[in-house]
C-alpha positions in Angstrom: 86.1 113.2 75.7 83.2 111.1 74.1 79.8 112.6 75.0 76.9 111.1 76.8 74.9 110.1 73.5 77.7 107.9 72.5 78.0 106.2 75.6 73.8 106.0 75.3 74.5 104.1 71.8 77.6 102.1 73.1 74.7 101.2 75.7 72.1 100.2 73.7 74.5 97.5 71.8 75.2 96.0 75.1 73.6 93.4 77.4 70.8 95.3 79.9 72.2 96.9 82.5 75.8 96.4 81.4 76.5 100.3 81.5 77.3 102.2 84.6 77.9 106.2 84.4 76.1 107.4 87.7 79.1 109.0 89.2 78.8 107.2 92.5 78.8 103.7 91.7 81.6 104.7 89.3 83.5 105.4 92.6 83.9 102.0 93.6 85.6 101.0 90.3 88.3 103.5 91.0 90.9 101.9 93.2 91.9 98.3 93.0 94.3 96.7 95.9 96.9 98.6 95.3 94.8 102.1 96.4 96.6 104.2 94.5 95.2 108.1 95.9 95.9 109.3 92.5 93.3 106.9 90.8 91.3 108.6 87.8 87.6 107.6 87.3 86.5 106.2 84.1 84.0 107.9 82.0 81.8 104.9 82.3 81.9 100.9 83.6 80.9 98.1 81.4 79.7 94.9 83.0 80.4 92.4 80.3 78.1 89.3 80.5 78.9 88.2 77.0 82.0 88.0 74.8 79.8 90.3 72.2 79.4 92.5 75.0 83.9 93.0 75.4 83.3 93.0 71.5 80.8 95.8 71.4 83.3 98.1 73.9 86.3 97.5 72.5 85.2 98.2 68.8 83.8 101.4 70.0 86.8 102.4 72.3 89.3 101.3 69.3 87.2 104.0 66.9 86.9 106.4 69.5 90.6 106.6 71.3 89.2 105.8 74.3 91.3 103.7 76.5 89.9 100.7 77.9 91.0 99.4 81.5 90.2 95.7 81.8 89.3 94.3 85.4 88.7 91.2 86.9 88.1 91.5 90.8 89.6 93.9 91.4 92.2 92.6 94.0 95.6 93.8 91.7 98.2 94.9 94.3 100.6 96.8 91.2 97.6 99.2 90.1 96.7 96.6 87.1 93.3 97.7 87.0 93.4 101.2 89.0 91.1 103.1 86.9 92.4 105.9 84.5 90.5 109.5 83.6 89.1 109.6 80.9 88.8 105.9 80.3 86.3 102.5 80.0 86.6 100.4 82.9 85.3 97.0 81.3 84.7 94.9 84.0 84.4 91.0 83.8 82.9 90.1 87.2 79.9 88.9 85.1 81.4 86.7 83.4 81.5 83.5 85.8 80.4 80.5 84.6 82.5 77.4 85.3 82.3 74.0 83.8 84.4 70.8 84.1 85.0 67.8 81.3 85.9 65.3 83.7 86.9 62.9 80.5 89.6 65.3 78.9 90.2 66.6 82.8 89.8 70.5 81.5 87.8 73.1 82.8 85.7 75.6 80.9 85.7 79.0 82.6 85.2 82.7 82.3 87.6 84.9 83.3 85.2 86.2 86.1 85.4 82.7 87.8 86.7 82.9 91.5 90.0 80.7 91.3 88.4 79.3 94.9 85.6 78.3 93.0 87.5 76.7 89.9 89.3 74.8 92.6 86.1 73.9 94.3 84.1 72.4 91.1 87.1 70.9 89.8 87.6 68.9 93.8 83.9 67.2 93.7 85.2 65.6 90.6 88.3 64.3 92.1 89.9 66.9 90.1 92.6 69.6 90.9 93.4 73.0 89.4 97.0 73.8 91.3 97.9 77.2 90.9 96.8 79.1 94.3 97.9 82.9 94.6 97.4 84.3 98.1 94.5 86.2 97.1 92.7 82.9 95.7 89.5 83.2 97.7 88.4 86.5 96.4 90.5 86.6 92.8 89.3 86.2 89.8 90.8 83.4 87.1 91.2 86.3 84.1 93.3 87.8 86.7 95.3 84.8 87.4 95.9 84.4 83.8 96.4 88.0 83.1 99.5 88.2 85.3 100.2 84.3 85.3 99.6 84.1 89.0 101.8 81.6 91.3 101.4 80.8 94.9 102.7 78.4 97.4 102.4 75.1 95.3 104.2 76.5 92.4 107.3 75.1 93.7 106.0 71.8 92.5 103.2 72.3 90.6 104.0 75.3 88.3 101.8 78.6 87.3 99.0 79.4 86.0 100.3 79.6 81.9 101.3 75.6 82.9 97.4 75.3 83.4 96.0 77.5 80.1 95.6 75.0 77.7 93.5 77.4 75.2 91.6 80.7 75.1 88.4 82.8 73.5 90.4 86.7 73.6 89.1 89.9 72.1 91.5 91.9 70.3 91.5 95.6 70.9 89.6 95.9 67.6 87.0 94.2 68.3 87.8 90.5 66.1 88.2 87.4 68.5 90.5 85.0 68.9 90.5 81.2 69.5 93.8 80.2 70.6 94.9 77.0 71.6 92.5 73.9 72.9 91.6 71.0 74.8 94.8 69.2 74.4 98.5 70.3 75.6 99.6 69.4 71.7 96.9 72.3 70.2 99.2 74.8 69.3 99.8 75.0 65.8 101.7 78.1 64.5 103.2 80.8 67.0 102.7 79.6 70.7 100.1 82.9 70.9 98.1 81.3 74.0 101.5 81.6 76.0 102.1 85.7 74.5 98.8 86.1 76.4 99.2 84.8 79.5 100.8 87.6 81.4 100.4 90.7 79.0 98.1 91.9 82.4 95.2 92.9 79.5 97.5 94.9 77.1 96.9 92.9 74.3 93.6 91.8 74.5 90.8 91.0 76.7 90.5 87.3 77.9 86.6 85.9 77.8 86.9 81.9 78.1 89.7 80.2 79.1 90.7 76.4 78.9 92.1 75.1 81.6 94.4 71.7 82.2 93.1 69.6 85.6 95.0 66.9 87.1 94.1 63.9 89.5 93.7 65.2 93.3 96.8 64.1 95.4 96.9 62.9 98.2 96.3 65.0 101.4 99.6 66.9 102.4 101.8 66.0 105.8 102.6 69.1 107.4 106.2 70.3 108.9 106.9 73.6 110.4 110.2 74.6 112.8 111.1 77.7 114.4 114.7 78.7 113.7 116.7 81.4 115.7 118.3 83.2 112.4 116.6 83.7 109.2 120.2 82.4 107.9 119.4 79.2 109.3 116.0 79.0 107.8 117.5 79.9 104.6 119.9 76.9 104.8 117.4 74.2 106.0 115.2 75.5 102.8 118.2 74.9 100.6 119.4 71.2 101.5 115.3 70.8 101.3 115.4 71.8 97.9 118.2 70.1 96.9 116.9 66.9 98.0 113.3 66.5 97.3 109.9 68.8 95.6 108.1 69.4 98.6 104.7 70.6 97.9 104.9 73.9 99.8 107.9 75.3 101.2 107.4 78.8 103.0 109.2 81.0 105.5 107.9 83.5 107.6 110.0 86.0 109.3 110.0 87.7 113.0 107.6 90.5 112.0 104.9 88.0 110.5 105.4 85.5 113.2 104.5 88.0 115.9 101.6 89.5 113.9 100.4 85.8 113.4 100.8 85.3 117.2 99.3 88.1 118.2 96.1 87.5 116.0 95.6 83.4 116.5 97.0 83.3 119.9 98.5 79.8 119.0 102.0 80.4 121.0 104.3 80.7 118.4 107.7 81.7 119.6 107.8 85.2 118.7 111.5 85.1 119.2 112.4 83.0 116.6 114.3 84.8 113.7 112.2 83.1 111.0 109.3 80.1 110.8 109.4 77.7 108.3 106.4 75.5 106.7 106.8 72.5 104.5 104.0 70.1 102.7 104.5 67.0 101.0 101.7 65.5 98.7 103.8 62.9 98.0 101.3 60.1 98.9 102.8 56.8 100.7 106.2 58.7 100.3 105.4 62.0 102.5 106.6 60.3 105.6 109.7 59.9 104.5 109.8 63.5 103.2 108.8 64.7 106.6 111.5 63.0 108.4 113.9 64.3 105.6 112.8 67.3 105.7 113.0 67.0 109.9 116.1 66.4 109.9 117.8 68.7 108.0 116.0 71.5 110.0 117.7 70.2 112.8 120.6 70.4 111.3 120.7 73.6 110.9 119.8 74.8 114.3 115.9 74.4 114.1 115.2 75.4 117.8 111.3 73.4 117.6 110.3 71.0 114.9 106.7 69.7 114.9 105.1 67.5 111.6 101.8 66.2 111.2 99.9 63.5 108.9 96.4 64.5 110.2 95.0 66.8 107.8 93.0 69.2 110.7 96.2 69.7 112.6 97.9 70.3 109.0 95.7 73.2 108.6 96.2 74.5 111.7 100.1 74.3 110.9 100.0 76.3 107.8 97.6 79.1 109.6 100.3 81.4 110.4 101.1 82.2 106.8 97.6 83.2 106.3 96.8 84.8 109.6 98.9 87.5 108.1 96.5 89.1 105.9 93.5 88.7 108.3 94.8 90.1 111.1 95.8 93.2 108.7 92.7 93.5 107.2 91.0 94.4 110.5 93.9 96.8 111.5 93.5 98.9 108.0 94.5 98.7 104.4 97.1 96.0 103.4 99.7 96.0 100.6 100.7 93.0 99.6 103.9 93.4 97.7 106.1 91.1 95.9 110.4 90.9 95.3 112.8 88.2 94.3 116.2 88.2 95.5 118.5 85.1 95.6 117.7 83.0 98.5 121.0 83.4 100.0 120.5 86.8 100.1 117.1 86.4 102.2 118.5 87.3 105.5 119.7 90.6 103.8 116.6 91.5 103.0 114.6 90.7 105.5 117.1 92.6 107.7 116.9 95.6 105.4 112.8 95.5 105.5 112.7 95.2 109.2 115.4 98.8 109.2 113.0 100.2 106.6 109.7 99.3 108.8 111.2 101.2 111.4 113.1 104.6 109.8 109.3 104.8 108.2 107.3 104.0 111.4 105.2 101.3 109.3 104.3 97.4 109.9 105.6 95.3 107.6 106.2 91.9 107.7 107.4 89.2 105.2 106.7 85.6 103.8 108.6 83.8 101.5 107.8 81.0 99.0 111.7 79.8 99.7 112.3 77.3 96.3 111.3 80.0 94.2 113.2 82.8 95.8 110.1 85.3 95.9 109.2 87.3 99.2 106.0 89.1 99.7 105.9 92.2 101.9 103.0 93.1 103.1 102.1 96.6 104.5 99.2 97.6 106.9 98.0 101.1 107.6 95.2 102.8 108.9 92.3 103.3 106.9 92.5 107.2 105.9 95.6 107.8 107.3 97.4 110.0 104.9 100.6 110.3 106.2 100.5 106.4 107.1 99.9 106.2 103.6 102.3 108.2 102.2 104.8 106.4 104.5 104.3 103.4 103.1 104.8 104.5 99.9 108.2 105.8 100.1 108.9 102.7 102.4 107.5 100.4 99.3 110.2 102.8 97.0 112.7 102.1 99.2 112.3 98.1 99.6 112.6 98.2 95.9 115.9 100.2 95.8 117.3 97.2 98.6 116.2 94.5 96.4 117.9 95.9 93.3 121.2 96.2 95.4 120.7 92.8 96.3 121.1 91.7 92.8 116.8 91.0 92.8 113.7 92.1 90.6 110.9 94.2 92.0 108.3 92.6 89.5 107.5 88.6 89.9 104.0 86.6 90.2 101.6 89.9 91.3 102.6 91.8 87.7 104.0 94.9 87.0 100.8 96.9 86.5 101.6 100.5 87.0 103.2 101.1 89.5 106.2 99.0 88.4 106.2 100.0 84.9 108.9 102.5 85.2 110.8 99.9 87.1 110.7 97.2 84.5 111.3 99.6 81.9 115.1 100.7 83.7 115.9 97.2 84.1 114.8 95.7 80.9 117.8 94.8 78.2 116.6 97.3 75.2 116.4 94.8 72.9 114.1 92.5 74.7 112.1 96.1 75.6 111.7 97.2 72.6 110.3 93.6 71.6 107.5 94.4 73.9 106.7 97.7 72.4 106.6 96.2 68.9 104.1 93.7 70.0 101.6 96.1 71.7 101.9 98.4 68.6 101.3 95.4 66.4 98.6 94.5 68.3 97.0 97.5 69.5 98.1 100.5 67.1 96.0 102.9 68.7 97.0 102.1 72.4 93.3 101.8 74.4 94.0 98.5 76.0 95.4 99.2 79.5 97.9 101.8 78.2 99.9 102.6 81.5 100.6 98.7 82.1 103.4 97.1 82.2 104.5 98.3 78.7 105.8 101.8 78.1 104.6 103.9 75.8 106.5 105.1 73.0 105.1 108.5 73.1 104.4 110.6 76.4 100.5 110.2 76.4 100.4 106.7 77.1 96.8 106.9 75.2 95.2 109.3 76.8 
């Protein structure tokens, strides 16, 4: 355990009022989304304002073996940035500072940046920064980049590592790193910006990034239509696909429609077996991706199909597929969750959730983002609830087991974080697992950045 007067000098090299160690404002660094009970508190919080500030930290973790837990905002749903005992929680929710190049179309940002306000400063230059993860209003960009964060427009648009154009990272000794650039072609050597990008702050700490804009398009035309089967749903989204890139492509099923219904009071039919949503952005074209998209809903037994061009009503369209998460959020906690399974295997699982709901006496519904074949289940409990909470635990264990039966993967755009670490480590090839570890080790010898993450440990402390 380092002792107070170290922390005192680690404090003294930092920006003022970087350091927090009163024990109840450590509290709130404890827990991220994911509200793990079993959450350790760190030793001490760092407030980074200043890539010399992550310098200064990680220098003194790396000579002390004290492990270092990076966090953004806080809002991982895998127990990325749950705090460990023991530990430096370095967080970068300082670190905000956004600015756009409207000639080379990049952004400048720091890792602290809202991804609602990157979007936001990029639009009032007629710019756009896709990638939009369900959390966007509240995450933070280092997140996004940490776990190469998705969302609804990825079906056309791509990720977050197709945005990343270059980096400033801090290596777990303290050295920095400028990878990458201003233009897609500055990536001399090993493709290291790309090793990044995902490694969920195991191999370094992110502290600028460079992101790619693109023009604004057009604003979407909005489809949705109610279908009595989630089977049919499934096949509508699959001739969709097929056919053209829609923008946004998302299906809701009975359990989400009726906790959407129930919150906006807009009425949905709550009897429908699944709700789909389309967009197209594809400017004078979008009306003839609507009626495409129209009419191969009603071939396959759409029971209501309604599209839009005005963008108000558009909004209004796509409100189910956020209501969920609101409406939650006043009922208790909410797990967001996410699973890939093959899209003809959808019904399957949204059947097997729905079973699962019930043997556990839990709410859970489900949304899917259908061209890429990844469903979020989301959980809602009462707030201090234990047994609710313990429910949904084993109900969250057991969605997992359903998706591996169903020939899917229990880690997609939310990260691995620790709660799926031993998952990923079962499933992993050896070859391609062992990769991993020889990475990390190469990179961080001693083991301080986030060492229960995403990689296991080749010894049984994981660095603590």
């Amino acid at each position: 355990m380092v002792n107070v007067d170290a922390l005192n000098t680690l404090a003294q090299r930092l920006s003022p009022g970087a350091m927090i160690t009163d024990p109840d404002l450590l509290q709130s660094y404890r827990q991220d989304w994911s509200f793990d009970p079993a959450a350790g508190t760190p030793i001490a919080v760092v407030r980074a304002s200043t890539t010399a500030d992550v310098q200064e930290t990680l220098r003194f973790a790396n000579s002390n073996n004290v492990p270092v837990i990076p966090r953004g905002a806080g809002t991982s749903v895998v127990g990325g940035s749950t705090a460990v005992d023991g530990a430096i929680t370095l967080s970068l929710e300082r670190m905000k500072s956004i600015r756009v190049d409207v000639s080379s179309r990049t952004a400048i940002v720091e890792p602290g940046a809202i991804t609602n306000d990157v979007k936001a400063v990029a639009a009032r230059e007629g710019l756009y920064y896709p990638p939009d993860p369900s959390s966007y209003e509240i995450c933070s960009i280092g997140g996004n980049a940490a776990t190469n964060a998705g969302g609804p427009c990825c079906i056309k648009y791509g990720v977050t590592s197709d945005y990343i154009l270059g980096m400033t990272v801090v290596l777990p000794d303290g050295s920095v790193a400028e990878l990458g650039g201003n233009r897609k072609k500055d990536t001399p050597g090993l493709a290291l910006t790309k090793l990044f990008v995902g490694s969920e702050g195991t191999l370094g700490v992110i502290t600028e990034l460079t992101l790619r804009l693109i023009p604004q398009p057009p604003t979407p035309h909005t489809l949705v239509a109610f279908f009595p089967l989630m089977a049919d749903a499934v096949a509508a989204a699959r001739d969709i696909t097929s056919s053209i890139r829609p923008s946004e492509l998302e299906i809701l099923d009975n359990a989400a429609i009726k906790v959407a219904e129930e919150f906006l009071n807009m009425e949905l039919d709550t009897d429908a077996g699944a709700l789909l949503i389309g967009r197209s952005d594809a400017g004078n074209g979008a009306e003839t991706e609507m009626k495409l998209m129209s009419t191969l809903c009603e071939k396959h037994r759409a029971t209501a199909t309604y599209a839009t061009d005005d963008p108000h009503e558009g909004e209004l369209f796509i409100r189910p597929r956020y209501a969920v998460y609101e409406a939650f959020e006043r009922k208790g906690v909410v797990i967001g969750d996410d699973v890939a399974v093959p899209i003809d295997r959808l019904p399957e699982l949204t059947d097997g959730i729905a079973d699962i709901a019930k043997r556990y006496s839990t709410t859970i519904v489900s949304y899917t983002h259908a061209a890429d074949e990844l469903t979020h289940p989301v959980l809602n409990y009462p707030i201090g609830d234990v047994a609710a909470a313990e429910s949904a635990s084993a109900a969250r264990q057991e969605i997992y087991q359903l998706v591996s039966t169903l020939g899917g993967f229990a880690a997609t755009e939310y990260g691995v974080g620790q709660d799926k670490r031993d998952r990923l480590s079962n499933s992993l090839d050896p070859v391609v697992s062992k990769l991993n570890r020889t990475i990390k080790n190469a990179v961080d010898p001693n083991n301080i950045l986030n060492p229960r993450v995403l990689i296991p440990s080749s010894g049984s402390t994981d660095g603590i």
